[in-house]
Structure formats: C-alpha cells, structure tokens
C-alpha positions in Angstrom: 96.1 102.2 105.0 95.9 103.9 108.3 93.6 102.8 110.7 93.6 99.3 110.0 95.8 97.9 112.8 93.6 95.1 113.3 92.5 94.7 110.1 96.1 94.0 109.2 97.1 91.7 112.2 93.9 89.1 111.1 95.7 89.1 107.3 98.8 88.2 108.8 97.2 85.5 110.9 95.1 84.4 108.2 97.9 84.0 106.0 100.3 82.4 108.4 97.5 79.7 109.0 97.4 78.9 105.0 101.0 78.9 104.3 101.4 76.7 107.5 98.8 74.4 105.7 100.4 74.4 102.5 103.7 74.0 104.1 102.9 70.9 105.5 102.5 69.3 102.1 105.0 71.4 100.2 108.5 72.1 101.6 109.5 75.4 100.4 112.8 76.9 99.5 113.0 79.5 102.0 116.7 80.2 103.2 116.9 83.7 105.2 120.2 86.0 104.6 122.3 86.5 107.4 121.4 90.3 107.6 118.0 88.8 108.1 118.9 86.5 110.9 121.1 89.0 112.7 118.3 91.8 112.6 115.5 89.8 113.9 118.0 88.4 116.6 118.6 92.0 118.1 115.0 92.8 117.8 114.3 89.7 119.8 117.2 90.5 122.5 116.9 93.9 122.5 113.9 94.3 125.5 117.2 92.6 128.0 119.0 96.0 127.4 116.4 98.8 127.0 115.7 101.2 129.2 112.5 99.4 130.0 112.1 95.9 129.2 108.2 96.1 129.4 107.5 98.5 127.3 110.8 97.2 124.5 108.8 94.4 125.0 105.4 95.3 124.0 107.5 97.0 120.9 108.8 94.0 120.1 105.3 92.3 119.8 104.0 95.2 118.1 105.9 97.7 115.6 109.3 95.8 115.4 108.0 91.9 115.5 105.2 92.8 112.8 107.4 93.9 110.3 109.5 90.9 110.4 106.9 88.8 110.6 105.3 90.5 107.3 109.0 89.4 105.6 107.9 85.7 107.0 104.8 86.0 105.2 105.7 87.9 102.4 108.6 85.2 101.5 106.1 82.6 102.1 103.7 83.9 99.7 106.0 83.9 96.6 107.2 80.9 97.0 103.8 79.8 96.5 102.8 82.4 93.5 105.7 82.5 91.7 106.3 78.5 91.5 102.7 78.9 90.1 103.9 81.6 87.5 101.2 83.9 89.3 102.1 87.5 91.3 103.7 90.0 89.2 104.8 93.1 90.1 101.9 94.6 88.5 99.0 93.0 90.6 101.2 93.5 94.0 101.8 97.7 92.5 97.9 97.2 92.2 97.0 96.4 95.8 100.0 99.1 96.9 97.6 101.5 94.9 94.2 100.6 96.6 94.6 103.2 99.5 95.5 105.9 96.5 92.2 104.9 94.4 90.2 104.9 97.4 91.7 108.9 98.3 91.0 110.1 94.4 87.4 108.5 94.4 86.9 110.0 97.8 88.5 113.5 96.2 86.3 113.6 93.4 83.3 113.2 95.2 84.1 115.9 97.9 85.2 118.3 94.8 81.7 117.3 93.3 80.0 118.0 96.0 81.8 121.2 96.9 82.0 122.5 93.2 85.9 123.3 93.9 88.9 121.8 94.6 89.9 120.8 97.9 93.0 120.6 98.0 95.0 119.0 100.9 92.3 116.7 101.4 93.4 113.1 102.1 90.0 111.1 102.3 90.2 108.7 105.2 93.6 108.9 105.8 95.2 111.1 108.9 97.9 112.5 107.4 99.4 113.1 103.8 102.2 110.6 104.6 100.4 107.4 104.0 99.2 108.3 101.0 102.9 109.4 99.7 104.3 106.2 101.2 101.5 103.5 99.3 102.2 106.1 96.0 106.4 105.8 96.4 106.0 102.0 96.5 103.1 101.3 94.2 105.7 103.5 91.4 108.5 101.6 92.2 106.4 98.4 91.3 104.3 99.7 88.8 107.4 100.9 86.5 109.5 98.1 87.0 106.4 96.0 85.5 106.3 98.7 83.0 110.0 98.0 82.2 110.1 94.5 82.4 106.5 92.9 82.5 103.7 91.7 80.9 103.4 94.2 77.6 99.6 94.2 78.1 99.5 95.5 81.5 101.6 98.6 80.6 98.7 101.0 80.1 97.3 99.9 83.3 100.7 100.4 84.9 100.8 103.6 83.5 97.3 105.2 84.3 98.1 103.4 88.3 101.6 105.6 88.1 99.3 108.9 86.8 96.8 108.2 89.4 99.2 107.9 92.3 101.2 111.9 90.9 98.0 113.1 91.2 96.9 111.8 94.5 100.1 112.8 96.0 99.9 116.5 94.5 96.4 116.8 95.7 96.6 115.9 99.3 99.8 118.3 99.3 102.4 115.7 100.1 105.3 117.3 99.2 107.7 114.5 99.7 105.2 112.1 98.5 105.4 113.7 95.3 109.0 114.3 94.8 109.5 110.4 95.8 107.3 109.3 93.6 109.0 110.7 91.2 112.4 108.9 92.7 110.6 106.0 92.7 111.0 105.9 89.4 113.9 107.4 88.5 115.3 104.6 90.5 113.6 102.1 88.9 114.5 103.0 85.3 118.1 104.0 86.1 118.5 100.8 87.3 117.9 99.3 84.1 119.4 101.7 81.6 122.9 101.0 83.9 122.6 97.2 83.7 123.8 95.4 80.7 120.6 95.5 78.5 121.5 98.2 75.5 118.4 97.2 72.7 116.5 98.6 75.5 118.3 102.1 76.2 116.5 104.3 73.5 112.6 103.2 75.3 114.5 103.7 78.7 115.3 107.2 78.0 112.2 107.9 76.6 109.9 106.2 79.4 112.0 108.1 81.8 111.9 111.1 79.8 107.7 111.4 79.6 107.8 110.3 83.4 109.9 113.2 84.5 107.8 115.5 81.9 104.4 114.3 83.9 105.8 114.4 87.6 107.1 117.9 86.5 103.8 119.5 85.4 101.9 117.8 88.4 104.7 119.5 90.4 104.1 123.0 89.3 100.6 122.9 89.6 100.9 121.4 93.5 104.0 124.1 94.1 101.1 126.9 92.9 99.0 125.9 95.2 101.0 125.2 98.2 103.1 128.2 99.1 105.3 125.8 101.4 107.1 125.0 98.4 107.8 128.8 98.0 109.5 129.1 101.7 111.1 126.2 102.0 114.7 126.7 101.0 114.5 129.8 104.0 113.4 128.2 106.1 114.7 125.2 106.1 118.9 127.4 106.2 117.0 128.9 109.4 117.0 125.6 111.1 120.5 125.4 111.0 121.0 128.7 113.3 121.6 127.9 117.5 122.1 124.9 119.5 119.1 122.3 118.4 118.6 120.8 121.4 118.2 124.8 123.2 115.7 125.7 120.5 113.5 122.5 121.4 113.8 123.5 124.9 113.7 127.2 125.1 112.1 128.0 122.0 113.4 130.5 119.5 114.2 133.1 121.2 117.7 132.4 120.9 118.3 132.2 117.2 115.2 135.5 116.5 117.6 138.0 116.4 120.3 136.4 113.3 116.7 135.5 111.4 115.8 139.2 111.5 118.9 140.4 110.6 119.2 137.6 107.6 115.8 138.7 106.5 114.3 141.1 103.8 111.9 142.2 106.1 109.9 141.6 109.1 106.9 139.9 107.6 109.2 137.6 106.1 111.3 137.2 109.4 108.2 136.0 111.6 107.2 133.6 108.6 110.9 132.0 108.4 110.3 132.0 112.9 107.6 130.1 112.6 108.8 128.0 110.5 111.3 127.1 113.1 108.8 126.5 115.6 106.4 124.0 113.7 107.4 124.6 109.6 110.4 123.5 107.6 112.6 125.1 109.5 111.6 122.6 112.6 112.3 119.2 110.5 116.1 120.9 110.5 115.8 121.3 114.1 114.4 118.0 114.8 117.4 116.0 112.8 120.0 118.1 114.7 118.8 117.7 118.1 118.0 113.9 117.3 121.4 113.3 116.6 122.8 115.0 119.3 120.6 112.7 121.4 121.8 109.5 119.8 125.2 110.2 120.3 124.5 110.3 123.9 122.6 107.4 123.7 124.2 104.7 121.7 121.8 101.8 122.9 118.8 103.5 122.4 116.0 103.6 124.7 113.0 101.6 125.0 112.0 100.5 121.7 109.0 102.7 121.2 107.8 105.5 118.9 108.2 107.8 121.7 111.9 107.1 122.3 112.2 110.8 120.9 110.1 112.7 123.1 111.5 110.6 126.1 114.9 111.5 125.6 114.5 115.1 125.0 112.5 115.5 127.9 115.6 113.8 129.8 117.1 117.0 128.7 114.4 119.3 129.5 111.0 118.6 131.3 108.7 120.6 129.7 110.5 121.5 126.4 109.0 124.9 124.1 108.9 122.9 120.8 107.8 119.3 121.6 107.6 117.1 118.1 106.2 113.5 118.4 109.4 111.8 116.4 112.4 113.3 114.8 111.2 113.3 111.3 114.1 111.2 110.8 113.8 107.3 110.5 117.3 106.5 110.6 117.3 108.9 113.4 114.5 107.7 115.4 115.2 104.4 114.8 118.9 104.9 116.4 116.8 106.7 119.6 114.5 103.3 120.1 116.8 100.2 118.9 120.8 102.2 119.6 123.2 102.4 116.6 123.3 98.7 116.0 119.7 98.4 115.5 119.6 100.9 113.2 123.1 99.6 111.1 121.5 95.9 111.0 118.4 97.1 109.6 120.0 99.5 107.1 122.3 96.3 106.5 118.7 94.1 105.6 117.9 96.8 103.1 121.4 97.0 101.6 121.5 93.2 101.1 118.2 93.5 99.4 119.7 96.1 96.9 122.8 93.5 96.7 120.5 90.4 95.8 118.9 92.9 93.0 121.6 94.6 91.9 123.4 91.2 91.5 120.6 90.0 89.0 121.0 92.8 87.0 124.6 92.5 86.1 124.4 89.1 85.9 121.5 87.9 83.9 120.9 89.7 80.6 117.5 89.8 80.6 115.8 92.2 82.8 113.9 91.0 86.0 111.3 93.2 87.5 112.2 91.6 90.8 115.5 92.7 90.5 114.6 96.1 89.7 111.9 96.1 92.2 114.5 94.9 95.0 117.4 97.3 94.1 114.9 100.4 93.7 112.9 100.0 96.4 115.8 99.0 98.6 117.3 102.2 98.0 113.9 104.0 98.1 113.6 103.0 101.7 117.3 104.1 102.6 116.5 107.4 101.1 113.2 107.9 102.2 114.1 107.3 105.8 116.4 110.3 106.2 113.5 112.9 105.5 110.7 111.1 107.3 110.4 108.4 110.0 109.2 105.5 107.9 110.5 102.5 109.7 107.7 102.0 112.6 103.9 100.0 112.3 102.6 99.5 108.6 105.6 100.7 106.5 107.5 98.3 107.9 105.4 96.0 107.2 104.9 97.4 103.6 108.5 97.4 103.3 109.1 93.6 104.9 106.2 92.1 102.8 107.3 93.5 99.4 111.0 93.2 99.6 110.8 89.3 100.8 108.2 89.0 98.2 110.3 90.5 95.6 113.7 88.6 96.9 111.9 85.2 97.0 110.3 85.5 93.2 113.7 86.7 92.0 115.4 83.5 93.7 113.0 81.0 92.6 113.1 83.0 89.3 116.9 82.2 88.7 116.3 78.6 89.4 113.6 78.0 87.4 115.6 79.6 84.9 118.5 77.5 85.0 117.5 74.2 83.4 116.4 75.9 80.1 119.6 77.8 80.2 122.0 74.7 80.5 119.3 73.0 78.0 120.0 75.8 75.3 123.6 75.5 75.9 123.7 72.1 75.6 121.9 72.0 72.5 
C-alpha cells in the first residue's frame, strides 16, 4: 500500500528480529542462487561508480537494499511456515489483496454516499498503479491456489480474483486490468503445458470462464474510459520525430505529420495531446529513455530520478518533463547501467527456471512452482510498460518470489523420503 514507508520498514525489522530468534535455535536451509549473490553484490558496489556516491548510496539503503532485504525475509519466513505445513499461496494471495478490499469497501461507500458511480476513484491510494500492481500479484497467487491448492479455499480464491477485476476496472487502471488478466493466463498456461493431462479439460475450462469475466469487466471499464478508444492513435503518434527533441522542444516538430495523418482537426489536437502528457507520451518516454541509456551504459546515481537527471543533461529546462520513463527495465538501466538491469532480469529468470523446472519434473502440480514461473514472468512483462522495479514492488516482488522459491525447495525435500519409500515398497 502506498504511504506506508514506515509502516513497512518496522515489519521488516520486526521480522528480522524473530527469524534471528528462531534462527538461533533452528538452522535453516537457506542457500541463495548465484543470480542472487551477484545482484545484491552490484547493488552493494554500485555507490563506488555512480555519478554520485551519496546519493547511490542513500538508494542503496533505501529502494535497492529493501527489496533485497524483503527476499532475506521472505526466504526466512517459509522456511519457517512451510516446515510447519502452514503458508499457502492462498493466505499470502489474501494479504496481496488487503489494499484491493480496503479500495472496494472505500468505493462502495463513496458510491453510497454519492448515489453514483465514481469511477476512477482509488480510495487511499495515489495513483491507479498500486492498486493494479497488489491485483496482478494477488491473481497470480490466487489461481495458482485455485489450480493446485486446498479444494476448500477455491471459492474464496475465486471471489479474491473477482474482487481484484473489479477494483482494477473501477479505479480505471488500464494496465492493471489487462494484467490481471495475464496474471492468470500465465498461471494456468503454465500448468496446462506441464505434464499433468487428467487435469487439461478443468484447465481449459477455468481459463476459459476467467477470460469470459476479465472480458465483460473490460468492456464495461473500456465504456467508461474513452482512453481505451484513442489509444491505438495515439500511441503510432509517439513514434513520429526524434524522442529526445520532442521532450525538449515540445511538439511542435512532429504537429504538422499528426495533422496531415489525421481525420480531422479535433481529432489532431486530441492525438497532440496525447503526445504531450497521454499515450502517445509513454511512446515518447521509452524512446528517449533508450536513447539515454545507450549513452549511459553505467547508469547514473541510483535514484528514481536518474531519468529526469539525464534528460536534463540534454536540455535544461525540457517542454515535456515526465518523472520516470514509464519503463522499468528502462529506468532501471538509467539508475543501476546495463548490468544492473541484466543481473536483476537474470534474478527473475532464475526464479522462472527453479519453477519451471518443478513443473516438468514432478508430476504433480506445485502452486509454488506455478507461482514462481508466472509471477517471474509477470514481473519481466510488466516492467516494459511501467516502472515497477523501485520502493514497495520490489519489495512485493523480493518477498513473494523468495517465499515462493523457499516453500517449493523445502517442498521437494520433504517430498522425497515418501517417494523413495513408495518405490521401495
């Protein structure tokens, strides 16, 4: 949830002072992947080469250093639940959804006491995005316990998956909808293409009724937002002109091939100004972001505002400033370099590997393995239309994917004994 900074650094404390204690007594089997290592190592070095070690350094303590000390935490916690047989997918999908009941029961009560519908609202939250990124992860968990979990918790998981559509489509988050929906495509793909084929026919049909609900939420949230019905203009536009120009100079240089592409004026100044702060701008922002990372392969400084800072290396005082790229691959390249950015995509791949790995091996589904390999690739995917990878989603996204690697380890070994047992006998 936003606005919680502190709330979230004395959990993390908290919790580091209990696993110490039960550490001390209990030796866990934590053993970190060398993408793991080699990620938290450039994080830690990074502040010698940046642009300013201060500042890379107070990064490092904040944004960067959480998140990898959520995946400390998040390890340490399973290995405690899971050797209890306790902390399924459903109860963690449960607590990813808190933020989303908190925003419908905060909807409803504004609609009641309005006697509308207010749509775009988003309750306590300050922008849409939180809301879609707590919805994209509580699907991903909720359907993979709805694939593979307890049978009596599927209703639940199913009303939680409902609720989170409908928050998404009523605070207007466009891409919080559509990856929700991803969410769990990804999730149920995953298990129709391992090697579980009693299961196929419910597969199809779960995915089937999922894609049938996302779709009707959709068109009622694309009747009611007419960004959906200008996107796909202007979103070509912000292909047209030099990227970097356009951010400094405005649009004045690409006005001219806009109007003469368009139907008619009205629908020339609406594609415009799109470019200067719509759809159309997100285009703009990638393009000129990459142009500015590959003249600055190290990166900058660490921060969130690497963007801004580098543009403004470009042009002082630039017509259409934007406070990131809209990009999180992109603005991660800007703060940490290219290697920063490829170890960290390299973390999340070996994630997806370790899942992905279960699935073809074992023939009983895991809902940790589907949880690691479709929120793994949720992550990669959601990070090239929004920058995802900075304060609390990286610490969504280190918590749950240790937590989810660490039960699915402990889950194999556990595992084994009976399985030589039955062979034996």
């Amino acid at each position: 949830m936003s606005n919680t900074i502190a709330l979230r650094n004395v959990v993390l404390f908290a919790l580091s002072l209990c696993l110490a204690w039960h550490f001390l007594k209990v030796r866990p089997p934590v053993k970190w992947a060398m993408p793991v290592v080699l990620w938290v190592a450039y994080i830690c070095l990074f502040p010698l080469i940046a642009d300013s070690t201060t500042i890379a350094t107070e990064n490092l303590l904040g944004q960067w250093g959480r998140g990898a000390w959520a995946m400390l935490i998040g390890a340490g916690v399973a290995a405690i639940f899971c050797n209890k047989n306790k902390g399924s997918a459903f109860y963690l999908g449960l607590v990813s959804a808190v933020p989303i009941l908190v925003h419908l029961s905060l909807f409803i009560w504004k609609a009641w006491a309005t006697s509308s519908i207010p749509w775009g609202y988003w309750g306590k939250e300050t922008h849409h995005a939180d809301l879609g990124y707590a919805a994209g992860q509580s699907v991903v968990l909720l359907v993979a316990a709805i694939v593979a979990g307890n049978r009596n918790l599927r209703p639940w998981s199913v009303a939680l998956v409902v609720a989170c559509l409908l928050s998404t489509a009523l605070a207007q988050s466009r891409a919080g909808l559509a990856f929700c929906l991803i969410g769990g495509v990804l999730v149920v793909g995953s298990a129709y293409l391992a090697r579980v084929t009693h299961r196929r026919g419910h597969l199809l049909a779960g995915l089937v009724g999922l894609l049938i609900v996302g779709g009707a939420v959709l068109a009622v949230a694309a009747r009611e937002d007419v960004r959906w019905q200008n996107m796909a203009s202007q979103l070509m536009a912000g292909f047209q002109g030099d990227a970097i120009q356009v951010q400094c100079e405005g649009t004045s240089s690409v006005e001219s091939k806009i109007i003469s592409q368009s139907e008619s004026v009205e629908q020339a100044q609406r594609v415009i100004d799109g470019v200067r702060g719509g759809d159309g701008s997100r285009v703009v922002l990638m393009r000129a972001g990459l142009a500015l990372a590959l003249k600055n392969p190290w990166g900058s400084d660490g921060s969130k505002q690497a963007y801004q800072k580098l543009l403004r290396k470009e042009c002082p005082n630039p017509m259409i400033s934007m406070s990131h790229a809209h990009n999180g691959w992109l603005d991660t390249m800007l703060a940490l370099g290219w290697l920063g950015a490829a170890l960290y995509l390299w973390v999340l791949l070996s994630f997806f590997r370790q899942g992905f790995s279960s699935l073809r091996r074992v023939r009983a589904l895991s809902e940790w393995a589907l949880v690691l390999v479709a929120l793994s690739a949720f992550w990669i995917l959601r990070g090239f239309t929004d920058s995802v990878f900075r304060d609390h989603m990286l610490e969504m996204q280190g918590f749950v994917l240790a937590y989810a690697s660490m039960a699915l380890r402990l889950q194999i070994r556990n595992r084994r004994p009976s399985d030589a047992a039955q062979a034996a006998s």
